[in-house]
N, C-alpha and C positions, 0 to 999 in steps of 0.2 A: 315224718315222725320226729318230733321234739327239737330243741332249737343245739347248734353244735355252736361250742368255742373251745377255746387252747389249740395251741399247736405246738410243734416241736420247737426245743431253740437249743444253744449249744450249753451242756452242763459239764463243769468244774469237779471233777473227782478229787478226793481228799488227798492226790498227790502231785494233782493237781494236770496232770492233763484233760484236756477239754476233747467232751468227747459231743455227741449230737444225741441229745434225748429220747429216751426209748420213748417209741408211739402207742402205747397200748389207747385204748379205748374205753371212757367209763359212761354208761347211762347210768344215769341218778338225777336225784332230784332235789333242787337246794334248800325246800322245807322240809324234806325226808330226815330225819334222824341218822336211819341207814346210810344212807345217802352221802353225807356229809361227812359221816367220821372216814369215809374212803378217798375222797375228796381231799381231806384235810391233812393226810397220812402220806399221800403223791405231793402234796406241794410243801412239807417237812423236809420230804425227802431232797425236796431241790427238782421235782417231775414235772413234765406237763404235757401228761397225756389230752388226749383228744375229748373231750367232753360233750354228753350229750343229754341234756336233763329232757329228761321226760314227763308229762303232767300226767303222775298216775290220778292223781285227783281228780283230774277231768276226763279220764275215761283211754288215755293214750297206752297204759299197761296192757291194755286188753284188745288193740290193734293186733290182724293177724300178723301185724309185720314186727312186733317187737315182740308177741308169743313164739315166734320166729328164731327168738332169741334166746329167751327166756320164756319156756312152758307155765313157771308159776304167776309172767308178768308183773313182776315185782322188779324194785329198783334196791340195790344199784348191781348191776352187773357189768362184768370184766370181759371183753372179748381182746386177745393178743393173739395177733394171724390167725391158729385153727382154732386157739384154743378158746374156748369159753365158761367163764364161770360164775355162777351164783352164789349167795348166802355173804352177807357182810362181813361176817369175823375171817370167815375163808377167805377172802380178796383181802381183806388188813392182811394173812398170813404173807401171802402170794408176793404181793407188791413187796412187802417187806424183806426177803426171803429174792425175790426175783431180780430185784433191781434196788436194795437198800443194802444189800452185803450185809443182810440180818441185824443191821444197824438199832434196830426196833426189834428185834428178837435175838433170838441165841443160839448158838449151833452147841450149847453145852445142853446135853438129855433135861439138867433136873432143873434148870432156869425157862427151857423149854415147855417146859411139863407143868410149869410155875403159871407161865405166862398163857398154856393152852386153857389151864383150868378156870381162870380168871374168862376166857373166850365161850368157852360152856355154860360156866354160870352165867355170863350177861343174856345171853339165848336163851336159857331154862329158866331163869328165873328171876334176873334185873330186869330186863325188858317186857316179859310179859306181864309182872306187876304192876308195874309202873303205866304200860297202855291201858289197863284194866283203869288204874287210878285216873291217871290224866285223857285218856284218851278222851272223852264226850267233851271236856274242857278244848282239848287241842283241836280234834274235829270242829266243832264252831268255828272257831278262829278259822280254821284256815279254810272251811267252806261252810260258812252259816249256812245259805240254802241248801242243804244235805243234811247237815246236822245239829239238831234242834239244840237251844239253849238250855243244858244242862239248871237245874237248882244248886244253889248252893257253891261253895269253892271247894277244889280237891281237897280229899280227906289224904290227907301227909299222917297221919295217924290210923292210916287204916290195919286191918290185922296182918293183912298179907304182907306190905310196906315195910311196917313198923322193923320186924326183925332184921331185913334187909338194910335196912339205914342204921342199926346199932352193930351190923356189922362190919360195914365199911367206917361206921365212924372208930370202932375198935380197931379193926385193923391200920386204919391211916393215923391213928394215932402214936404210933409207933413206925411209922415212915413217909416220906414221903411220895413214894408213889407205889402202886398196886401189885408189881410182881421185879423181882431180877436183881432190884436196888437201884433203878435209873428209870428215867424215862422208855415204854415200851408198846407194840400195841393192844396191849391190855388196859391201859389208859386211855388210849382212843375209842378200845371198844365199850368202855364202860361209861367214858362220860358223853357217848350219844347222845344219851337219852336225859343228860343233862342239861339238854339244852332249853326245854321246855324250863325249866329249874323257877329263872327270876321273872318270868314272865305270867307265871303259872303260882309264885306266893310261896316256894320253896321256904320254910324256917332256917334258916341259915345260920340265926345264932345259937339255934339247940344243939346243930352239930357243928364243934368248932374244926375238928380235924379234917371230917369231910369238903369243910367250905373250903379251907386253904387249898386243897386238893384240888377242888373245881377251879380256885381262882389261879394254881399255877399252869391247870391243861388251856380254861380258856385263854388266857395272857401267851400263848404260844400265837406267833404272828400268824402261822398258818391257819390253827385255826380261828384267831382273828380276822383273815381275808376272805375265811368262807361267812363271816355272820352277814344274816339277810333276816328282813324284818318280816314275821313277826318276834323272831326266835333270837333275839341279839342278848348276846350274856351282859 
């Protein structure tokens, strides 16, 4: 079941003792959305957990041996020793939280609370638009035979969309990043699913705030070292 890389190597604590990198465990998968913003978040951090992508697209989610793992057979999931966990925004907490010294989150309630809210919306309602919109688009690409050639390019102006995009372009207009006042992972979890963005015909100069936003997450090296083609910002 699916191909493994990373290893452990020795990481630099910010006081700089050198300690030997925690080994957690991620399946994912590097055209996943999911996938990647968890990916991308571990190797921020300075991690390098043990990696295992898995081709749900080909059928590998649905092995009794990675149902094994994961019931819903979906990617990307976290195993550390006993512990095991699903759902992407929940592994960004974790990792963050577990082995980032909240570096990317907050031990303060209302920065917390900022940055969880931001993690609910992209689940309720960023992400599932946006697959509604792009998804028959993304599917092609990344397995024509399964799924047919959509007509037309994504409607970027769709009803459901539209309101979503005026209000990140509102809000980031008045900061520069989505919760806390710094970089967090509420940013990671929301620009997943931007990754499809410039590939996909994104309008870029209607929203000016938004784009700066995309171009200062993508321009972060780490998640520079996960881009893989088709999905390259």
């Amino acid at each position: 079941m699916g191909r493994e890389h990373g290893a452990g190597s020795l990481h630099e604590r910010p006081d700089g003792e050198t300690i030997p990198t925690p080994m957690f465990v991620l399946y994912t998968a590097s055209l996943s959305s999911n996938g990647r913003k968890v990916v991308a978040l571990a190797k921020h951090l300075g991690l390098e957990p043990r990696i295992i992508d898995v081709n749900v697209y080909g059928g590998e989610g649905r092995t009794p041996e990675f149902l094994a793992i994961n019931p819903a057979g979906k990617v990307p999931t976290l195993v550390d020793g006993d512990f095991t966990l699903w759902e992407s925004n929940a592994i960004l907490s974790y990792i963050s939280e577990a082995y980032g010294g909240f570096e990317l989150s907050s031990t303060d309630p209302q920065t917390r609370a900022d940055i969880a809210r931001w993690l609910f919306w992209e689940s309720a309602h960023w992400q599932p638009t946006l697959a509604a919109v792009l998804g028959p688009h993304a599917g092609h690409i990344m397995v024509p035979g399964l799924v047919p050639q959509p007509k037309g390019e994504p409607d970027w102006n769709a009803a459901a969309l539209r309101p979503l995009l005026a209000m990140l372009e509102g809000h980031l207009g008045r900061r520069d990043h989505l919760a806390g006042g710094s970089l967090s992972i509420a940013d990671f979890a929301v620009a997943a699913m931007t990754i499809y963005f410039r590939r996909l015909g994104f309008p870029f100069d209607d929203y000016p705030a938004l784009s700066r936003w995309y171009t200062r997450v993508h321009a972060l090296p780490a998640w520079r070292e996960i881009n893989v083609e088709p999905w390259v910002s």
